[in-house]
Jmol script that loads the backbone (N, CA, C; Angstrom):
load data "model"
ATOM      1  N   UNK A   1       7.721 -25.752  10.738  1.00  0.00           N
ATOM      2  CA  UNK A   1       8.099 -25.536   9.353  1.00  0.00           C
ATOM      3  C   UNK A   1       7.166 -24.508   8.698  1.00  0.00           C
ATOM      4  N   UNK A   2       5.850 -24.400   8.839  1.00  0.00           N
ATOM      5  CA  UNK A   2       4.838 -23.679   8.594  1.00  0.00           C
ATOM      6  C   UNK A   2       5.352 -22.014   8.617  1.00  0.00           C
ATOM      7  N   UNK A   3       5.599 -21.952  10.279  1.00  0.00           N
ATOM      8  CA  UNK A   3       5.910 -20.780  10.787  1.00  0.00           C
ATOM      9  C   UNK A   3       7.182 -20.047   9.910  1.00  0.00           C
ATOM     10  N   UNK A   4       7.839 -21.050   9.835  1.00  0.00           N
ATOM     11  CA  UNK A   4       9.378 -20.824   9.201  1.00  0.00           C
ATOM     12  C   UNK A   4       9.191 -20.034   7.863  1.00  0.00           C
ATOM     13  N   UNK A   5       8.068 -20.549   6.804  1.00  0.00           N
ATOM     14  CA  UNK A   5       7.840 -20.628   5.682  1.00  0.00           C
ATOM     15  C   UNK A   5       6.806 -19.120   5.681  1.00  0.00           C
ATOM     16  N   UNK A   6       6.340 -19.254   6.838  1.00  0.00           N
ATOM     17  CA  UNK A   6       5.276 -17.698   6.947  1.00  0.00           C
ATOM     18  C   UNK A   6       6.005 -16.873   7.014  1.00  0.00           C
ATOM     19  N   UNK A   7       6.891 -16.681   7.737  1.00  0.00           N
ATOM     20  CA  UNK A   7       7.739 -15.574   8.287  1.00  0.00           C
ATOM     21  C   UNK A   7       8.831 -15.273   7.220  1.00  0.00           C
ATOM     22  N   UNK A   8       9.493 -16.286   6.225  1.00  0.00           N
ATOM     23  CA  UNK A   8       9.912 -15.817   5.051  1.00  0.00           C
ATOM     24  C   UNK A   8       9.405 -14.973   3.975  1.00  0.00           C
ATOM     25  N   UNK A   9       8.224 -15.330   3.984  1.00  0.00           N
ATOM     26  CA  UNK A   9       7.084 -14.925   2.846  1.00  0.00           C
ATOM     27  C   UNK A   9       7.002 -13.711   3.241  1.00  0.00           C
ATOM     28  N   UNK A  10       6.438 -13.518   4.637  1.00  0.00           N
ATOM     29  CA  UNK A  10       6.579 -11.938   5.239  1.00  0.00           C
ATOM     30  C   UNK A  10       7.640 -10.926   4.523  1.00  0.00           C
ATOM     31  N   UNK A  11       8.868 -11.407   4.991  1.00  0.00           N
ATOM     32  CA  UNK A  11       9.529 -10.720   5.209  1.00  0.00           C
ATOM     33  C   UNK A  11       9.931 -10.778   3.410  1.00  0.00           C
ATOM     34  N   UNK A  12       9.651 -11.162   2.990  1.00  0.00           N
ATOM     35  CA  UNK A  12      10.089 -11.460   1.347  1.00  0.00           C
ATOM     36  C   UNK A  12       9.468 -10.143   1.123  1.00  0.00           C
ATOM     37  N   UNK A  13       8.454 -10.151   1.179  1.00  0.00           N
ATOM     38  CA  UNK A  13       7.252  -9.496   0.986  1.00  0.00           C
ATOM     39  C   UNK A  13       7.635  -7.772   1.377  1.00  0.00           C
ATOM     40  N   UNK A  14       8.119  -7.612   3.018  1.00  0.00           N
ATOM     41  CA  UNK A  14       8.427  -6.632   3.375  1.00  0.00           C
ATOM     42  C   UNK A  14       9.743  -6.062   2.050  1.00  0.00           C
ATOM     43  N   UNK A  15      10.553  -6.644   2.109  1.00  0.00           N
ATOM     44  CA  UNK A  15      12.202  -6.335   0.926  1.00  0.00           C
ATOM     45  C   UNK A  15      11.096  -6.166   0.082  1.00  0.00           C
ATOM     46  N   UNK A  16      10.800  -6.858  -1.072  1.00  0.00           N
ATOM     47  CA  UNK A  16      10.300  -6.444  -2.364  1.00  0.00           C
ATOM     48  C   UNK A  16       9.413  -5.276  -2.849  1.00  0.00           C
ATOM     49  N   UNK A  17       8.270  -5.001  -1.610  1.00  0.00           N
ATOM     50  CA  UNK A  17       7.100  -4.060  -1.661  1.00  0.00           C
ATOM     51  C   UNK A  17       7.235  -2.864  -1.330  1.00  0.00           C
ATOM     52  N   UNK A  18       7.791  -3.248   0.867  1.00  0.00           N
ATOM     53  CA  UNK A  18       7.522  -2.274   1.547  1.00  0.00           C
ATOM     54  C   UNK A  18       6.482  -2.644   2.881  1.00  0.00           C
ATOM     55  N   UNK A  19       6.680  -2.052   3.655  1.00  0.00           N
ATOM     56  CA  UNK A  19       6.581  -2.515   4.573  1.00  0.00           C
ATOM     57  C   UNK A  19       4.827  -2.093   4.630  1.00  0.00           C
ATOM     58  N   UNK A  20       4.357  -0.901   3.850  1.00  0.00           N
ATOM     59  CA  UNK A  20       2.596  -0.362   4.093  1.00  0.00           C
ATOM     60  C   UNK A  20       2.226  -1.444   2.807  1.00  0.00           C
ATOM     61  N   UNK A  21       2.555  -1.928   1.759  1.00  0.00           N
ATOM     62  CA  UNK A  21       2.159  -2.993   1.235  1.00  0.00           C
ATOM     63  C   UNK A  21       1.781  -4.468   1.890  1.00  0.00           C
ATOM     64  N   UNK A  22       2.989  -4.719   2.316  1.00  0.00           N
ATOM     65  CA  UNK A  22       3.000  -6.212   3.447  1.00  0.00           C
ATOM     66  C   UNK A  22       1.672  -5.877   4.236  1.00  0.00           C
ATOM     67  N   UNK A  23       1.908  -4.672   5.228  1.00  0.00           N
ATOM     68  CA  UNK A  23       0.485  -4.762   6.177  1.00  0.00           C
ATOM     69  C   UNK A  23      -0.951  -4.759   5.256  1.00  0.00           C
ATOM     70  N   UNK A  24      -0.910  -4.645   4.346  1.00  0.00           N
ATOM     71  CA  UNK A  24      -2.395  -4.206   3.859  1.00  0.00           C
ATOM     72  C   UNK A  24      -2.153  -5.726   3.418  1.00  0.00           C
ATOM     73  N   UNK A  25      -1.682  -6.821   2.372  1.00  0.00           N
ATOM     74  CA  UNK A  25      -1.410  -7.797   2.195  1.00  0.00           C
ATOM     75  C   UNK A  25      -1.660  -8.611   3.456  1.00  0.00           C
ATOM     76  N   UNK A  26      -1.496  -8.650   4.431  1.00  0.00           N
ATOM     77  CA  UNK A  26      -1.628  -9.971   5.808  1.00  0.00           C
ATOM     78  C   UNK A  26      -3.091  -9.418   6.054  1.00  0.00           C
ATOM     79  N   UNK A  27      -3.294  -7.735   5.873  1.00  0.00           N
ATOM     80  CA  UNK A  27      -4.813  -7.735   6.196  1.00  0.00           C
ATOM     81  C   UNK A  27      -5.836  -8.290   5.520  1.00  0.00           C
ATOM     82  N   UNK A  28      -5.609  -8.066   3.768  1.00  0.00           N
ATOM     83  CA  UNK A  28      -6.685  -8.804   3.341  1.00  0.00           C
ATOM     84  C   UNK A  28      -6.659 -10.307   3.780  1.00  0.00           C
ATOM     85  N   UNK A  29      -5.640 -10.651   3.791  1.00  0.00           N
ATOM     86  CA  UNK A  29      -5.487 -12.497   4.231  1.00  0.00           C
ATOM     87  C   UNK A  29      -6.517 -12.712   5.376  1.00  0.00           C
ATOM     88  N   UNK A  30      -6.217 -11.676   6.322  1.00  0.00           N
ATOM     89  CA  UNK A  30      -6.550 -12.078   7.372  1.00  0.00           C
ATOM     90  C   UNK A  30      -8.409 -11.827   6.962  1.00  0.00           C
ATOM     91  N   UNK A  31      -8.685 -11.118   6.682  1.00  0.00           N
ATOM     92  CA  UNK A  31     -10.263 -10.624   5.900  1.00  0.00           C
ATOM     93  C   UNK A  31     -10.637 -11.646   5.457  1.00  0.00           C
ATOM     94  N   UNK A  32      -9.933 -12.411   4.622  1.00  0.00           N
ATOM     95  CA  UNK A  32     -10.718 -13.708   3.220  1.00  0.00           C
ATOM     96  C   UNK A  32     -10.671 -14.527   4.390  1.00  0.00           C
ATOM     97  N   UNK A  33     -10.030 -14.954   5.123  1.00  0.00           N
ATOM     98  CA  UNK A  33      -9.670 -16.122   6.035  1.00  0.00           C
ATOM     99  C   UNK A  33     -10.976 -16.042   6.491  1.00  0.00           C
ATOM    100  N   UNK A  34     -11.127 -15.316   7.054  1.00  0.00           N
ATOM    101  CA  UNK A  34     -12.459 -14.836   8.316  1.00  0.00           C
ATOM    102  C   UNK A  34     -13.313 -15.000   7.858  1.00  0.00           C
ATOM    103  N   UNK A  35     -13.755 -14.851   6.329  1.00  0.00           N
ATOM    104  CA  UNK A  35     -14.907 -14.740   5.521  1.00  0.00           C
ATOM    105  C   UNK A  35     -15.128 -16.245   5.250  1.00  0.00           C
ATOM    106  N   UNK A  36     -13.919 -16.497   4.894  1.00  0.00           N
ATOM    107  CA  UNK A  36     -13.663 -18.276   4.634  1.00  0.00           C
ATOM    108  C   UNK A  36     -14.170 -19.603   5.409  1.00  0.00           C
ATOM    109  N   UNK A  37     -13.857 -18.379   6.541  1.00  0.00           N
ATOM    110  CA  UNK A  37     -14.037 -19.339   7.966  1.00  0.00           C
ATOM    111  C   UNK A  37     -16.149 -19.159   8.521  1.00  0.00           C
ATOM    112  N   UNK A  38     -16.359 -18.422   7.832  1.00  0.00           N
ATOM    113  CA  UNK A  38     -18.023 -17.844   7.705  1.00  0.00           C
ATOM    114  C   UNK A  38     -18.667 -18.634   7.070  1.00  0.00           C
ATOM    115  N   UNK A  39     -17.940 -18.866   6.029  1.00  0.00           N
ATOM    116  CA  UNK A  39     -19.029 -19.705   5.066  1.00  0.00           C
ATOM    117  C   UNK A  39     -18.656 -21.342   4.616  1.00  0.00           C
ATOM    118  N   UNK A  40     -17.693 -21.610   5.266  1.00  0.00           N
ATOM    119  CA  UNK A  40     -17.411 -23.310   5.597  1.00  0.00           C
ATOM    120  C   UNK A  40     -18.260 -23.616   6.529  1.00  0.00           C
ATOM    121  N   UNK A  41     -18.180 -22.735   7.974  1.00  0.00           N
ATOM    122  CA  UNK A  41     -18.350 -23.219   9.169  1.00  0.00           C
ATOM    123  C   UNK A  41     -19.784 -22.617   9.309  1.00  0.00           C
ATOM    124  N   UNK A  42     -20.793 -22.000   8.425  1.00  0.00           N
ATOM    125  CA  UNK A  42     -22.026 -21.483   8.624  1.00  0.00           C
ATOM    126  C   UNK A  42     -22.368 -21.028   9.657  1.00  0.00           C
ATOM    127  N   UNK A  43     -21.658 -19.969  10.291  1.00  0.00           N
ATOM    128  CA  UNK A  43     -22.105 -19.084  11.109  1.00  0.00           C
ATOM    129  C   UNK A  43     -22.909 -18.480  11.217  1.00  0.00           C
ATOM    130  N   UNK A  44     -24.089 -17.976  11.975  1.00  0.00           N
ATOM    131  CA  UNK A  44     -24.699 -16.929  11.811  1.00  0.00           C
ATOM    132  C   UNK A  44     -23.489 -15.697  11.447  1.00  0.00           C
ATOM    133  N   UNK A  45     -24.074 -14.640  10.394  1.00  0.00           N
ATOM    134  CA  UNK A  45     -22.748 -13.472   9.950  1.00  0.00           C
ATOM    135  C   UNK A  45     -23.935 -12.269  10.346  1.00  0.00           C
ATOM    136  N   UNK A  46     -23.309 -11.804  11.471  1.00  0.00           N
ATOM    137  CA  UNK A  46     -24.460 -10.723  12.003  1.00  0.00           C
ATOM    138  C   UNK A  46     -24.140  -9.544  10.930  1.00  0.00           C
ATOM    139  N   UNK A  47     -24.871  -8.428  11.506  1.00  0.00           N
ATOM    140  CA  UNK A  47     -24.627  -6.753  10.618  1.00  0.00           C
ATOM    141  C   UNK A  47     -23.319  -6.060  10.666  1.00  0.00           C
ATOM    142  N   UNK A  48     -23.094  -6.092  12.330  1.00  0.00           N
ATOM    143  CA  UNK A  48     -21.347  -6.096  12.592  1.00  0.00           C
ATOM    144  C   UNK A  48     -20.417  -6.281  11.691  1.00  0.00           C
ATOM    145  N   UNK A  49     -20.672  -7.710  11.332  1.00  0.00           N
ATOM    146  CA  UNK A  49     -19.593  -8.462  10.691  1.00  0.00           C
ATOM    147  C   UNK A  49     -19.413  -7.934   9.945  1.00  0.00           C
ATOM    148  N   UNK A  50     -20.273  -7.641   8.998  1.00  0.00           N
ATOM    149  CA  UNK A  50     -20.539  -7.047   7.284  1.00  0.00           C
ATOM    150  C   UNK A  50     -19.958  -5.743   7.435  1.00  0.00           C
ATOM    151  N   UNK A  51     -20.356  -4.958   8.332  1.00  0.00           N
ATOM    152  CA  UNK A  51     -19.861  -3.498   8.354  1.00  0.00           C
ATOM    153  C   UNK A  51     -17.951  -3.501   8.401  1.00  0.00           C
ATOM    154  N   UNK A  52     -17.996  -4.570   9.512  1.00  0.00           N
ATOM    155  CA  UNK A  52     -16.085  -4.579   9.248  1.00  0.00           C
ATOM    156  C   UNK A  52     -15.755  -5.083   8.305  1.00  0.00           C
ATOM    157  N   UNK A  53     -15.913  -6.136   7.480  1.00  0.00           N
ATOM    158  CA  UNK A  53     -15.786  -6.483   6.202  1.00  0.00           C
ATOM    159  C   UNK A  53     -15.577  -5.334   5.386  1.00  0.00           C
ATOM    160  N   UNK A  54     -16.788  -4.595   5.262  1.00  0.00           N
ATOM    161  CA  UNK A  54     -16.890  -3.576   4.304  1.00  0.00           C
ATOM    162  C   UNK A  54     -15.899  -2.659   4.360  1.00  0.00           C
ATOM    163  N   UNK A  55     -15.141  -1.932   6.183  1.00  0.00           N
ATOM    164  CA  UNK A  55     -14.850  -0.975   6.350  1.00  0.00           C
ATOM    165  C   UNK A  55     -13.462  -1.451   6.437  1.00  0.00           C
ATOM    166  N   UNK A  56     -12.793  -2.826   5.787  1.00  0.00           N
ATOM    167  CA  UNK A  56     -11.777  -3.335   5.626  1.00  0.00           C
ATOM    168  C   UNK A  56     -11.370  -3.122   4.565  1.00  0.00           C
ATOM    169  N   UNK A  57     -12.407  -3.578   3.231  1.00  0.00           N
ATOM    170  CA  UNK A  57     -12.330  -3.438   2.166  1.00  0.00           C
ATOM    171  C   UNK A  57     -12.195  -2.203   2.004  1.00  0.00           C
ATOM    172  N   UNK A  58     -12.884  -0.926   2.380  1.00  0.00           N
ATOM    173  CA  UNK A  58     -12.837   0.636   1.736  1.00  0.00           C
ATOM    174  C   UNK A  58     -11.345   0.797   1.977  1.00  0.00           C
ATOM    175  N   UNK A  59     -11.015   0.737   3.322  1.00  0.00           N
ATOM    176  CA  UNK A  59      -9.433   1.155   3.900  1.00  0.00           C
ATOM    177  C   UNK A  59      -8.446   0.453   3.071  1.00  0.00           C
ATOM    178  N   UNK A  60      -8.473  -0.631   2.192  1.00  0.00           N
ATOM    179  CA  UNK A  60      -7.451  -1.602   1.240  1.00  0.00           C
ATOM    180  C   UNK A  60      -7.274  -0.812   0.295  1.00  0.00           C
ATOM    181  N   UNK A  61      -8.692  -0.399  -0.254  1.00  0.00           N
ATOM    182  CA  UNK A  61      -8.580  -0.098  -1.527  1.00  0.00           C
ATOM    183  C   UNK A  61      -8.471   2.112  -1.926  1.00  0.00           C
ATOM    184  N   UNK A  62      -9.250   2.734  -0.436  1.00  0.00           N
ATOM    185  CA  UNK A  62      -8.237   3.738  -0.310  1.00  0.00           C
ATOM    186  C   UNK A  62      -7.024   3.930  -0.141  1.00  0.00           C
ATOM    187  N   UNK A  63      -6.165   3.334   0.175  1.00  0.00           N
ATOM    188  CA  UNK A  63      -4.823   2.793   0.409  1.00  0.00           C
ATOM    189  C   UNK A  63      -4.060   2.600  -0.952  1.00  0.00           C
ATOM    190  N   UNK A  64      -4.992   1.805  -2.214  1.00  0.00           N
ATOM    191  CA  UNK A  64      -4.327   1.555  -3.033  1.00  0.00           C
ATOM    192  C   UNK A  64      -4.294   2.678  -4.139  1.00  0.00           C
ATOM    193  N   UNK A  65      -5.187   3.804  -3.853  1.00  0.00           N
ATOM    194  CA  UNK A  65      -5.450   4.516  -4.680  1.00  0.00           C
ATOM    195  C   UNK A  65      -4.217   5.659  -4.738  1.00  0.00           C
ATOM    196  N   UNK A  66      -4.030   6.582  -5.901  1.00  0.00           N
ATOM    197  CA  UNK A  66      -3.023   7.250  -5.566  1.00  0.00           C
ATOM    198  C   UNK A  66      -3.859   8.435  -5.093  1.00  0.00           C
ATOM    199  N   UNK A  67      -2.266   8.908  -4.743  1.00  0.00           N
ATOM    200  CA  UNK A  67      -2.569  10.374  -3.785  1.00  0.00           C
ATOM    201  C   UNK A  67      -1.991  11.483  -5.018  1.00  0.00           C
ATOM    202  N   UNK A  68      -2.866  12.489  -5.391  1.00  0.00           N
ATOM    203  CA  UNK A  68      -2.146  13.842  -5.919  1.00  0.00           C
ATOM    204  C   UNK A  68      -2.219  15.090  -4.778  1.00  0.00           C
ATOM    205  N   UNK A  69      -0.946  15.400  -4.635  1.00  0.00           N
ATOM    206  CA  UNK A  69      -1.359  16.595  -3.750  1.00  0.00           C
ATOM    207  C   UNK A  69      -1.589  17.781  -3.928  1.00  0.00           C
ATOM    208  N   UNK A  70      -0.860  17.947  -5.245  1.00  0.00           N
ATOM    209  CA  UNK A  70      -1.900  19.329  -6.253  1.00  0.00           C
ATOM    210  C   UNK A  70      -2.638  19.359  -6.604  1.00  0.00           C
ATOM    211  N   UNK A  71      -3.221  20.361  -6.900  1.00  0.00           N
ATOM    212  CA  UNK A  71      -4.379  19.883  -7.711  1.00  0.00           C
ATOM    213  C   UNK A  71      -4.221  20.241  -9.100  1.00  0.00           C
ATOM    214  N   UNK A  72      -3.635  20.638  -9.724  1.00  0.00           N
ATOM    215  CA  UNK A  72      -2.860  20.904 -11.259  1.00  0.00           C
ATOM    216  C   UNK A  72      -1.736  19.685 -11.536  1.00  0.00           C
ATOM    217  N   UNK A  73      -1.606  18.937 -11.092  1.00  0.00           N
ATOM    218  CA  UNK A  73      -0.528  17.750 -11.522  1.00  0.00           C
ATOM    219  C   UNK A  73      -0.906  17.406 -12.560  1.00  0.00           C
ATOM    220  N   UNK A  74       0.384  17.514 -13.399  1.00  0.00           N
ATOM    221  CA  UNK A  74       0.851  16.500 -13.969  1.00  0.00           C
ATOM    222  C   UNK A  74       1.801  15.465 -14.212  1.00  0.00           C
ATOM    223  N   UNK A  75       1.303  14.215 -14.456  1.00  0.00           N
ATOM    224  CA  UNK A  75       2.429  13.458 -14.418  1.00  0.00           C
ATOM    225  C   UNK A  75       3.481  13.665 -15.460  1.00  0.00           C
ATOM    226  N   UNK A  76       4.240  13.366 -15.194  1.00  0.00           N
ATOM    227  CA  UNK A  76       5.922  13.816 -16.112  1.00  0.00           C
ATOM    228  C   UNK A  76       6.725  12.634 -16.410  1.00  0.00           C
ATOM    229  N   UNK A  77       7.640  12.441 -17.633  1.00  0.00           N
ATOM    230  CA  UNK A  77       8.149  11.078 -17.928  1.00  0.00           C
ATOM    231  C   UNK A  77       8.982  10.883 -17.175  1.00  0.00           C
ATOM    232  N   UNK A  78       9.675  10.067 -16.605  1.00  0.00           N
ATOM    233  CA  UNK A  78      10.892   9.871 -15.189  1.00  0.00           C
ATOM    234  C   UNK A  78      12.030  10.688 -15.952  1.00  0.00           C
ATOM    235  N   UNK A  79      12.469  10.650 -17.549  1.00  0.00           N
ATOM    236  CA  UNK A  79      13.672  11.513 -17.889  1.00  0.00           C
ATOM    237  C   UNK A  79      13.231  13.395 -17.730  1.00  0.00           C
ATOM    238  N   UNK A  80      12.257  13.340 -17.945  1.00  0.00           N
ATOM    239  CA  UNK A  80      11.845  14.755 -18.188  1.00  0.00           C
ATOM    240  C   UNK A  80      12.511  15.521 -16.418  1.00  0.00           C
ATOM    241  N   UNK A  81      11.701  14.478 -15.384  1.00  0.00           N
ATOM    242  CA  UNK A  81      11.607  14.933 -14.033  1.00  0.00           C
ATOM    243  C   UNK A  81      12.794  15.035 -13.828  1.00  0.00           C
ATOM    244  N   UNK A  82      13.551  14.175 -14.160  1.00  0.00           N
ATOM    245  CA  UNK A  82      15.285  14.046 -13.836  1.00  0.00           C
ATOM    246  C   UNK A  82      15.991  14.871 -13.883  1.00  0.00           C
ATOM    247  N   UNK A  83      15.885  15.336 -14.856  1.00  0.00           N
ATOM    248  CA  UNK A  83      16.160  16.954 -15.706  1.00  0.00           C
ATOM    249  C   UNK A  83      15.670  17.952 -15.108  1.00  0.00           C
ATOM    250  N   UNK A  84      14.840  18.034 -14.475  1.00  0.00           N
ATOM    251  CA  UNK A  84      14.294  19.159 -14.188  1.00  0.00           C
ATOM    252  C   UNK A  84      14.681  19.453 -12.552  1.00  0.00           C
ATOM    253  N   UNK A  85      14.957  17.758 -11.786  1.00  0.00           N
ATOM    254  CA  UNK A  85      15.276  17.916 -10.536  1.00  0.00           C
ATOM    255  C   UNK A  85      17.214  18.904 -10.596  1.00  0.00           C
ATOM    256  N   UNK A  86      18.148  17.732 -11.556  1.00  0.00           N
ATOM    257  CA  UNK A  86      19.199  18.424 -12.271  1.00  0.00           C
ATOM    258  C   UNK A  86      19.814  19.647 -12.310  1.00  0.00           C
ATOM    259  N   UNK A  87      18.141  20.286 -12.909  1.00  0.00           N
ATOM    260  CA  UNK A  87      18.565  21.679 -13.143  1.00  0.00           C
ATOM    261  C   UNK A  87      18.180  22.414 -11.900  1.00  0.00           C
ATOM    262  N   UNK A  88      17.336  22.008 -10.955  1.00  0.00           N
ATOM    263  CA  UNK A  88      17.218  23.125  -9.747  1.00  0.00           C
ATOM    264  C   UNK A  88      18.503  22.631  -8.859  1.00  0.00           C
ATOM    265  N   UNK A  89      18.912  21.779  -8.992  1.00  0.00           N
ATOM    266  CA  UNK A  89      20.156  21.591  -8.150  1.00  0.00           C
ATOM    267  C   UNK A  89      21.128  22.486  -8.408  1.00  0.00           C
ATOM    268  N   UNK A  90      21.504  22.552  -9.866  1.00  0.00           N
ATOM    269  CA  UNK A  90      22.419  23.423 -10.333  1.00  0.00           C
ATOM    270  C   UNK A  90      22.294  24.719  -9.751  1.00  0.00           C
ATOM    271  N   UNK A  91      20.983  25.044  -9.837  1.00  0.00           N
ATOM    272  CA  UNK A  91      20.813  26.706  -9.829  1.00  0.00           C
ATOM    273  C   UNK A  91      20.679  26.490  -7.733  1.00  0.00           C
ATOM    274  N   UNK A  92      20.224  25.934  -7.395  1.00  0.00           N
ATOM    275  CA  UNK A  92      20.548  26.288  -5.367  1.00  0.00           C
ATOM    276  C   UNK A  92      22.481  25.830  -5.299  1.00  0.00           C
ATOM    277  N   UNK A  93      23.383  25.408  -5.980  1.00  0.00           N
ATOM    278  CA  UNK A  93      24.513  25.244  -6.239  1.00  0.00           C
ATOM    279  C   UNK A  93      25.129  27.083  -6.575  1.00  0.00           C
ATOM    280  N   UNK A  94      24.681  27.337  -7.445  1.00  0.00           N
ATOM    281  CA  UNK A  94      25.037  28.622  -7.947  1.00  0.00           C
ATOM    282  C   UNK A  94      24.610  29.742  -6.331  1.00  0.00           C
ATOM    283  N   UNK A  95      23.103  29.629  -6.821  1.00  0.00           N
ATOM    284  CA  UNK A  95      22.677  30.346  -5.304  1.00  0.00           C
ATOM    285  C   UNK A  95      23.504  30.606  -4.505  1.00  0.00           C
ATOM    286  N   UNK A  96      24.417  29.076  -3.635  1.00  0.00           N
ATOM    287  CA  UNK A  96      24.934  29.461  -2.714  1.00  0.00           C
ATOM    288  C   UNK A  96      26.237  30.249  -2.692  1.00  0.00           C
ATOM    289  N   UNK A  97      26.930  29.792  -3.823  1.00  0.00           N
ATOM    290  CA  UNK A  97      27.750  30.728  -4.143  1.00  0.00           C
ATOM    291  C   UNK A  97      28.378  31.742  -4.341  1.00  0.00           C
ATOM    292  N   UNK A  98      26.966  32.661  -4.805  1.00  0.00           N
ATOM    293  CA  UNK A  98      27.018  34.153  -4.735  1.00  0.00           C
ATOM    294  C   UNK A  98      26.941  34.992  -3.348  1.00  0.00           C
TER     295      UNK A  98
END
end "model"
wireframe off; spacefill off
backbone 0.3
color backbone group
């Protein structure tokens, strides 16, 4: 039943987000778990550990950051862009025409 209930959630998860959301989502899980499982069960937590921890956390949260690929961007209101996608359609429409 467990399994049943995991694998919904997954896949819930995959429909609603996306599928590079879901993976970064089971990763942190899987991260806190591990950490969880560190400090219930008092492990020695060598230097290792900490470094993947850390180099888990950077990769989550580069991930969450946005990407600009210009470097002059600006963001635009979704009607403005609409319009503007609109109008280059029109004009490669005409383009081909001539």
């Amino acid at each position: 039943m467990a399994t049943f209930v995991g694998q919904i959630s997954v896949l819930s998860l995959i429909a609603i987000f996306g599928a590079a959301t879901t993976a970064m989502v089971t990763t942190a899980r899987k991260a806190v778990t591990l950490l969880l499982s560190y400090l219930i069960f008092t492990k020695p937590m060598t230097e290792q550990h900490c470094t993947g921890l850390l180099l888990i956390s950077m990769g989550i949260i580069l991930k969450l950051l946005p990407e600009y690929k210009e470097k002059n961007y600006v963001p635009q209101k979704p009607k403005q862009r609409l319009e503007e996608e609109e109008g280059m359609e029109e004009k490669e429409e005409k383009m081909a025409l001539v």
